[in-house]
Structures are given as structure tokens and as C-alpha cells.
N, C-alpha and C positions, 0 to 999 in steps of 0.2 A: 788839253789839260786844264785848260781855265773852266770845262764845263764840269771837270773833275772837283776842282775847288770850289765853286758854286755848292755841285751834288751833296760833298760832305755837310755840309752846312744845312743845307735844306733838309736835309733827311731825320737829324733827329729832330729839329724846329718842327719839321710835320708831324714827327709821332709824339710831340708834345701835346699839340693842336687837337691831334686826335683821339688819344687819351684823354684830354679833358672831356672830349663831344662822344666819344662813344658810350653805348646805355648800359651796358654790364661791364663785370669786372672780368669776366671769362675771354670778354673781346680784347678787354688791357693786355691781358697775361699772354694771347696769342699774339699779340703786334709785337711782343717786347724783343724773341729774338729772333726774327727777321732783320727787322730795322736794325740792330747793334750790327748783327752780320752783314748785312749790308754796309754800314757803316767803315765797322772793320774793311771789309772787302775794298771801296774807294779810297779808304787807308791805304792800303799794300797796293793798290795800285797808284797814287800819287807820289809814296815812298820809291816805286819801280819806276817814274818818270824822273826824279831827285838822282836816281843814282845812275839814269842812262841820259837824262840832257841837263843836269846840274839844277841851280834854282828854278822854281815856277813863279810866275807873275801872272796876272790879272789886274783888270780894272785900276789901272795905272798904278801898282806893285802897293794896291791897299788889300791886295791877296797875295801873301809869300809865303813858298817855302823852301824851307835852303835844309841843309842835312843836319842840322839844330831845331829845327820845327819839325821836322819828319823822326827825329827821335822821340821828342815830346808826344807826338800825333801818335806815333804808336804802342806809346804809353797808354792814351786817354780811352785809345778804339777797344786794345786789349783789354784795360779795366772795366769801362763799361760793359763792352760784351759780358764779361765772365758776372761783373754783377746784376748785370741783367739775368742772366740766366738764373742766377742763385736768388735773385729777390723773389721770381716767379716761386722757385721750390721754397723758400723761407716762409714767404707769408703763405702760403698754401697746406702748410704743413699742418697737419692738425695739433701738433703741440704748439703751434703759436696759434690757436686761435682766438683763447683769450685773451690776446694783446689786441684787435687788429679791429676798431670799430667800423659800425657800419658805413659807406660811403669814404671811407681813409684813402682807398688804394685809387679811388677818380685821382686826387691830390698828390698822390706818392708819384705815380708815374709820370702825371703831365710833369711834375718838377725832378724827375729821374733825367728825361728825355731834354727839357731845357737845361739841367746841369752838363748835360753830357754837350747841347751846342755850348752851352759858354766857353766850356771845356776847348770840343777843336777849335772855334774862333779864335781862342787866345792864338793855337801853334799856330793858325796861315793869317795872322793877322801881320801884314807887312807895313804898316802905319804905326807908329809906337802911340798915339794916340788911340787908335782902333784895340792895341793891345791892351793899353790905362783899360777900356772901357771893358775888355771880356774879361780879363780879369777880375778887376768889380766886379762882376756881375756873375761872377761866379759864388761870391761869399750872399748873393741875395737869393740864389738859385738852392744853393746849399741850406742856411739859417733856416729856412719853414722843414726841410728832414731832417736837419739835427734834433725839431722840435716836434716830429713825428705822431708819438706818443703821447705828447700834450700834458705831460702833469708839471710840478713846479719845477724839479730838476733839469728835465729838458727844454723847458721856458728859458731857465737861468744861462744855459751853457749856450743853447743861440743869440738870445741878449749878449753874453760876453764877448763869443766868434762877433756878432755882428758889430760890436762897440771897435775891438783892437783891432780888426780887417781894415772897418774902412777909415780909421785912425792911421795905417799902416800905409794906406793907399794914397792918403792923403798927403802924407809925408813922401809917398813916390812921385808924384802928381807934382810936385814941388823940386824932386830930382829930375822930373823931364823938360820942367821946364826950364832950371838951369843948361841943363842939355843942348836944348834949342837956343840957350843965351849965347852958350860956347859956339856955336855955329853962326850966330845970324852974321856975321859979316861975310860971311863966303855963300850963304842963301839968299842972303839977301831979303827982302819983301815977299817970297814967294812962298814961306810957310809952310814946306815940301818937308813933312815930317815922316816922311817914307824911308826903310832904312836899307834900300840901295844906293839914295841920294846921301844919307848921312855916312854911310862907309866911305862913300865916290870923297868929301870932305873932312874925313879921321882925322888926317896927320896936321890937318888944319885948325882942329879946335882947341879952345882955350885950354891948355891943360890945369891952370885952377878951378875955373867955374866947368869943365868935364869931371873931374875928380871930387867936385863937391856934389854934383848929382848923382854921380852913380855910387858916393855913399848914401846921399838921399833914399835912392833906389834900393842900396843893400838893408838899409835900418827897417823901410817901409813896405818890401814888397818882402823881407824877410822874417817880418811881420806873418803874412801868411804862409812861408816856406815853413812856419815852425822852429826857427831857429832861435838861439836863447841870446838875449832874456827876456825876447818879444813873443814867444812860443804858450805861454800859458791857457788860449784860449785851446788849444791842441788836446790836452789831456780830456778837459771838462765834454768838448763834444765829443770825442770817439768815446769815452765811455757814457754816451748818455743817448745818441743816436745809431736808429740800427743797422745790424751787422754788414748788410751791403752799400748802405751810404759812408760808413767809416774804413770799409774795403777804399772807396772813390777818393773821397778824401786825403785817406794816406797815401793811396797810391796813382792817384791820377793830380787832385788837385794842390798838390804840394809842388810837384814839379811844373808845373804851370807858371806858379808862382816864381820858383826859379829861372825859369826860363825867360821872363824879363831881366830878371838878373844879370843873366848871362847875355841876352841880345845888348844891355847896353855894356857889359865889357867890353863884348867887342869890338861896339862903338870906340869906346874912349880909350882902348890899349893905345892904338898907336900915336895919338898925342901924348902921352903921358911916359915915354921912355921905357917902350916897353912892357905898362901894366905893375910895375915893379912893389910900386906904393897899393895901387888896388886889389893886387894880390895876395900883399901883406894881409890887408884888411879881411878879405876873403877866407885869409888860413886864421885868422883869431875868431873871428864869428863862429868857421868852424871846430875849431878847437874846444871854443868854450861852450858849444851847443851839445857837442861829444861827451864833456865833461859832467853839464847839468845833467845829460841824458844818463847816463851810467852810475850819475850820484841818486838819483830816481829811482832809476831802474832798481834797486836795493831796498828801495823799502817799500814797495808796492805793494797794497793788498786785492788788490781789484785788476784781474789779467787783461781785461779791457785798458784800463790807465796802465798797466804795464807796455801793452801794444804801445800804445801813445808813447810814452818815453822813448820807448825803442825807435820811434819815426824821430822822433826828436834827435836822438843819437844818429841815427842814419842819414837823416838830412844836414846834420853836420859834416859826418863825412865824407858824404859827396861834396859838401861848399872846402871842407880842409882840402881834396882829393884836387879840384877847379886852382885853390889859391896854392897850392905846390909849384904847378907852373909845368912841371915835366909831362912832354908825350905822351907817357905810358900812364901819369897818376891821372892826366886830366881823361885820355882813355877809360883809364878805369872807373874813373866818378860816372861816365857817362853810363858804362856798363853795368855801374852800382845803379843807376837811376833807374835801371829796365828792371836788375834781380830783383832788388830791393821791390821796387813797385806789385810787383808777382807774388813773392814771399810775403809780402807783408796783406795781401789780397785773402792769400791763400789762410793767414791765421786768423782774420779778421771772419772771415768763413768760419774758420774752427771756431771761432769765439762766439758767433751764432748759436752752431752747434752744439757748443758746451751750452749755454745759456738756455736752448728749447729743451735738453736733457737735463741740465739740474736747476734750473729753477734763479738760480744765482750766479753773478759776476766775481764772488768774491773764492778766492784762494782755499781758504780752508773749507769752503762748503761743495767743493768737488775734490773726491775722492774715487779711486777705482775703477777709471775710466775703463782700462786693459780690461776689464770681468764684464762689465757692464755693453758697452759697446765698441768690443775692439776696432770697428771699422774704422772710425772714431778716433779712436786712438792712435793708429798708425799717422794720422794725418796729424792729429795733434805733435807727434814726437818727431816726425819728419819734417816736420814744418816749423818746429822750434828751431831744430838743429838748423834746418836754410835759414833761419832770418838769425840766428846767432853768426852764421859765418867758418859753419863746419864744410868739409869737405866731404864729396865733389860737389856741392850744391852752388849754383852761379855764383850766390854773392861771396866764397871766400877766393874766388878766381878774382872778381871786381877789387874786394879790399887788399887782396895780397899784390894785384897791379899797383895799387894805391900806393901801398908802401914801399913795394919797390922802386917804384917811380921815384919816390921824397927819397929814398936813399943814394938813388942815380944820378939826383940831382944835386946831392949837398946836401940836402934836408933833414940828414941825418937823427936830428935831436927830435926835431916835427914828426917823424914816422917812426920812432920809437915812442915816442907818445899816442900816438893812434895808437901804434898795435897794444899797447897796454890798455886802454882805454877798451878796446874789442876785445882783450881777453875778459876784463870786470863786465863789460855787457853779457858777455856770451854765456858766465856764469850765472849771472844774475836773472838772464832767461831761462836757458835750459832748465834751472833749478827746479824752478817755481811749476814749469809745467810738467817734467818728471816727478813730482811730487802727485798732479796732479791725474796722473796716467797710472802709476803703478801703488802710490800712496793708500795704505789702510782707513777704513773710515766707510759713512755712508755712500750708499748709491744713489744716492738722487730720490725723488719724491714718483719716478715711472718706475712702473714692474722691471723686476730685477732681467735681464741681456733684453733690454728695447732697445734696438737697433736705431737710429733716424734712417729714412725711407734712402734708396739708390741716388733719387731725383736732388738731396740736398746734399749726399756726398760727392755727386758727380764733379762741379766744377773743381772741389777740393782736391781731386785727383789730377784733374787736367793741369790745374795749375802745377802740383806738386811735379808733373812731370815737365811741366815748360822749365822749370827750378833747375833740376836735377839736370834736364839736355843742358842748359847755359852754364851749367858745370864744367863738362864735358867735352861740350863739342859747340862755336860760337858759330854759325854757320856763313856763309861766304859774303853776301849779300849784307847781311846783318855788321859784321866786322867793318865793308866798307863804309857803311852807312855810320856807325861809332865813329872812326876812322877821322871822315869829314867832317864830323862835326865838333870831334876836339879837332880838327885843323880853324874852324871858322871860332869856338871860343877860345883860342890863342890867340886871333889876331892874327 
């Protein structure tokens, strides 16, 4: 297994390497899904070692993955694959080829391929310092695609991502190392900042100086999670970088960022009585990230920045879902981490696709989709509906765990706040794209039913049906793997 944790690692870092050096662009486009599937593939195979001999180790556990990292990991394998696939048919497309200068796509993919390592480093990073560092190193891998494009708009929104990230990180960086304060009498000299050695000393740490780092942790590294009122850099880049890097973004590198989060709760629960106080804090981040999000979400004019909001609102409630505390809600946030990530892939897609058909991001300048290009259209309405939280689509199974969980638990007043909050989102989504599917008005500046090609609606299908299965039916394997991993962020 250890040559399994190496592999992942190596394999996109090579097709970075290589995308840089190879001569044409036709060579880029054919490495791209190999290598993801590939990827993917030592994915689901390290996740099959996770659930048949418990955590992996390497190189004295500065390689871990435990069923918290192996959820994350197959977040990051799933999104890149799918956006890999969909960048090749995106910029290929002859409607975008006015966007797309010459020699761009050398640049796009060597930093497609190193986003996607930073990406799994963070999940098998079992050193919470190795972690600090992939995580960084994600907002520098990300900032040159958010500016893709190169005019003044998308300058400004990578400037901003790059200003509040590593503002955020730095403020984490500042939580670990409290961290390590709380510990060093029971480490001692030996600086083992590996987080088999720091569970093996929990119940031993300082519970002030733990509980002042992992809100370091939560303000800083929640920073990149998107959560409010540290979230503003969120909006700016997904509506200004294109459609398969703001697919990544939402749905891979948000949860990344989380995922530190949650590696040092688990740390510091069991000093801290439980997690009680950190929990608390957990459920107000989330609350009031749900809250901005849906106050947003209302007045959007740009369904790109709506997308955004919507993460915003989503990555709240998986952190409300985490600071509940209950079995079944902290289950659920996890399984919100997976729909969520999928669904919001899958609109992020569409919003491409709307954008290579009418020309515009903005709301009232798409009209008639259903006439024009129903294919099109089915994914846009079906794909509302799942990232709103209709049924059977995965994520109302994730958020109706959620809340029944906070109710299960006492939480009563907290999860009737959520579900109110999901009803105002779910309107405030649906609306806008409904409007934008069956609503009166021009058809865009292409000849009236121009379909986009098979190759660009393809992944939009796949995903829409990953959506719909974790509706449905959570599969057996999968369930255990959720399962473990809210047992390890409970503490």
C-alpha cells in the first residue's frame, strides 16, 4: 500500500511535468484522461485497502490515510477526472474558440495536473505540517486558472483568492502551532508532528492552548473552506475562472480545506470535554455561512456568482451538519461533502455550457434554453433541482440526515433553522434557472436549436446520474467508508 500512496502522488505531478514539455496541444488533450483515471483508479484502490486493514502509513505516517482522508481523496480523484474530461471537450469546442489563445492550454494543464497533486497531498498527508504546506499550495496552483483568461476581471479575483487564502493560512499556521504548544510536554523535544503520534497524546493536551488553535484553524483554513465572513474571495473567482476550474474549486478544493478542519478536531475533542465548546463554534460558522449564503443567493444576477453563493451556503452546512455533534448529522455532512461536491460539478458544467451558447453569464440574457437546446436543458433543470436539495437526488438524503440528526439530538431549534434556510436556498436557485430553461425572450447569438456537441454534454450526464444513484441507493462499501469517518471526526 505504501507504493500505492507514493503512485497517487506521482502520477498527476508527472502529467504536470509533461504537459508542460510536450509539443502540441492534441498531446495535452490525450494524457488528460488517462492520467485522472488512473488516478481515480489508485484512488478506489487505496480507499479498498482503508476499508479492509484500517489506516495506511508510509514513510514514518508523513503518508496517512484513515477513512477521513479516503473520503476527501475521493472527492478530489472523482472531480478532477470529471473535469478533466469536460476541459478537453470545453476548450475544444468550437464555440469557445474565441476565448482560448494561442499556446494557453501548455499553461492550463501543467496547472490542471499540479492542482489536482496538491489536491491528493493534502488527503494522505499524515504530518499536519505536510498538510499546512498542500493546502497552500493549492491556492498558488489554483490563482494562475482563476486568471486564465488574463483580462482585468480575472487578474482582480486571483489577486483577491491569493491575498485572503494565504491571509487565512496564515492564521492556520498560527492554530498549529498552538497545537504543538498544547502538546509539547508529552512530545517532548522530538517534534513528531504526525497525527498518529498526536491522537496517541489527545486526552493529554492543553485544553486552552488546543481550543485556541483549532479556532485558529477554524477562522484560517475556513478562510478557504468559503465559509462566512471569510468567504468573499469565492464569489469573485468562480464567476471569473473557467467552467472546469470553478467545477475543482467548488467541489474538490473546498473540502480539502475542510479537511484540516476537521483532522485537528479530532485532535483536540478529547482534551476539551468532549469537543463541546468546539462544536459550538462549528455550528455558528455554520449557521451563519448558510445564512449569508441564502441572503445572496436572492439577489444574484450572474448564475456563475449564484453557483458561488450556493457553495457558500453548502459549505456551511456541512460545518453546521460536523458542529451538531449527532451520528447521523455528522454522517450526513459527510455525505453532503460527496453530493454536494458532484452536484455542484455538474452545474458548474452547465454554466460552461450555458455561457459557450449565449454568450453571457448574466440571468436575463438567457432565455429559452428548453427551444434552443433541450439537451441542455434537462441537465440544467436536473441539476438545479440536485444542488437545491430536491428529491431523490443525493444531497436531500445528506441534508434531511442532517436535520434529523440536530433533532435526534436536542438540537431542535438549530435544525429547524437549517431546514428553513434550505427551503430560501432551494427557491432562490430553482427560480432563477427555471426562468432561464423555459422563460420567453432571446435565444442566444447561435442559430436558433444548436445543440453543444455529445463530447461537452457527456460528463454532465455522468455526473447527473452519480446524483441521482446517491439518492437512491448509498452503496455498501461507500456507507462504510462515511460511517468511519464520522466515527474518526467525533473523536
Amino acid at each position: 500500500m505504501a507504493a500505492l500512496l507514493v503512485a497517487v502522488l506521482v502520477v498527476p505531478l508527472a502529467a504536470g511535468v509533461a504537459s508542460w514539455l510536450l509539443p502540441t496541444d492534441r498531446l495535452r488533450y490525450l494524457l488528460v484522461l488517462p492520467t485522472t483515471l488512473l488516478t481515480l483508479g489508485l484512488a478506489l484502490a487505496l480507499i479498498a485497502g482503508v476499508l479492509q486493514h484500517g489506516a495506511l502509513r508510509a514513510f514514518n505516517d508523513w503518508l496517512y490515510l484513515d477513512h477521513l482522508g479516503a473520503v476527501v481523496l475521493l472527492v478530489v480523484a472523482l472531480v478532477s477526472t470529471m473535469a478533466g474530461l469536460y476541459s478537453v471537450a470545453y476548450f475544444r469546442s468550437t464555440a469557445n474558440a474565441h476565448a482560448v489563445r494561442a499556446g494557453e492550454m501548455r499553461k492550463y494543464f501543467a496547472l490542471f495536473h499540479l492542482f489536482v497533486f496538491t489536491m491528493v497531498t493534502a488527503t494522505v498527508s499524515g504530518n499536519l505540517g505536510l498538510l499546512w504546506m498542500a493546502v497552500t499550495a493549492t491556492t498558488f496552483a489554483a490563482a494562475p486558472l482563476v486568471d486564465f483568461y488574463g483580462s482585468h476581471g480575472p487578474l482582480e479575483a486571483a489577486w483577491k483568492f491569493i491575498i485572503l487564502a494565504v491571509a487565512g493560512e496564515l492564521i492556520a499556521l498560527f492554530g498549529f502551532l498552538c497545537l504543538y504548544a498544547s502538546a509539547v510536554g508529552w512530545l517532548g523535544g522530538s517534534y513528531n508532528f504526525t497525527v498518529p503520534v498526536l491522537q496517541s497524546v489527545g486526552p493529554h493536551l492543553s485544553p486552552a492552548l488546543g481550543t485556541l488553535g483549532f479556532l485558529l484553524v477554524l477562522v484560517g483554513f475556513g478562510t478557504k473552506a468559503g465559509l462566512a465572513p471569510m468567504h468573499t474571495w469565492l464569489p469573485d473567482a468562480h464567476s471569473q475562472a473557467p467552467a472546469p476550474i470553478c467545477a475543482m474549486l467548488s467541489g474538490a478544493e473546498l473540502n480539502c480545506a475542510m479537511l484540516a478542519i476537521l483532522r485537528v478536531l479530532a485532535l483536540v475533542t478529547p482534551a476539551e470535554r468532549g469537543g463541546t465548546e468546539l462544536r459550538a463554534a462549528l455550528l455558528a460558522f455554520g449557521l451563519l455561512s448558510m445564512t449569508v449564503g441564502a441572503v445572496f443567493l436572492i439577489s444574484q444576477r450572474d448564475f456563475k456568482r449564484l453557483l458561488a453563493y450556493s457553495s457558500v451556503e453548502q459549505m456551511g452546512l456541512i460545518t453546521a451538519g460536523i458542529g451538531l455533534g449527532a451520528p447521523l448529522a455528522v454522517f450526513g455532512a459527510l455525505l453532503q461533502m460527496l453530493a454536494h461536491s458532484l452536484a455542484k460539478c455538474l452545474m458548474f458544467f452547465n454554466a460552461g455550457n450555458l455561457l459557450l451558447r449565449f454568450r453571457s453569464t448574466t440571468i436575463s440574457d438567457v432565455r429559452g434554453v428548453v427551444r434552443v437546446a433541450p439537451m441542455t436543458a434537462v441537465l440544467v433543470v436536473a441539476g438545479a433541482l440536485a444542488i437545491a436539495g430536491a428529491p431523490p437526488f443525493g444531497l436531500f438524503l445528506s441534508e434531511a440526515s442532517i436535520i434529523s440528526g440536530g433533532f435526534g439530538a436536542g438540537a431542535g431549534a438549530a435544525a429547524g433553522f437549517i431546514a428553513v434556510l434550505l427551503v430560501v436556498g432551494f427557491i432562490a436557485l430553482v427560480a432563477p434557472f427555471s426562468r432561464m430553461v423555459f422563460g420567453e425572450g432571446r435565444a442566444g447569438p447561435l442559430p436558433p436549436r444548436a445543440e453543444l456537441g455529445a463530447a461537452v454534454l457527456l460528463p454532465g450526464y455522468v455526473l447527473l446520474a452519480a446524483v441521482l444513484l446517491l439518492g437512491v441507493f448509498v452503496p455498501g462499501p461507500l456507507h462504510a467508508l462515511l460511517a468511519g469517518a464520522a466515527r474518526e471526526v467525533r473523536g
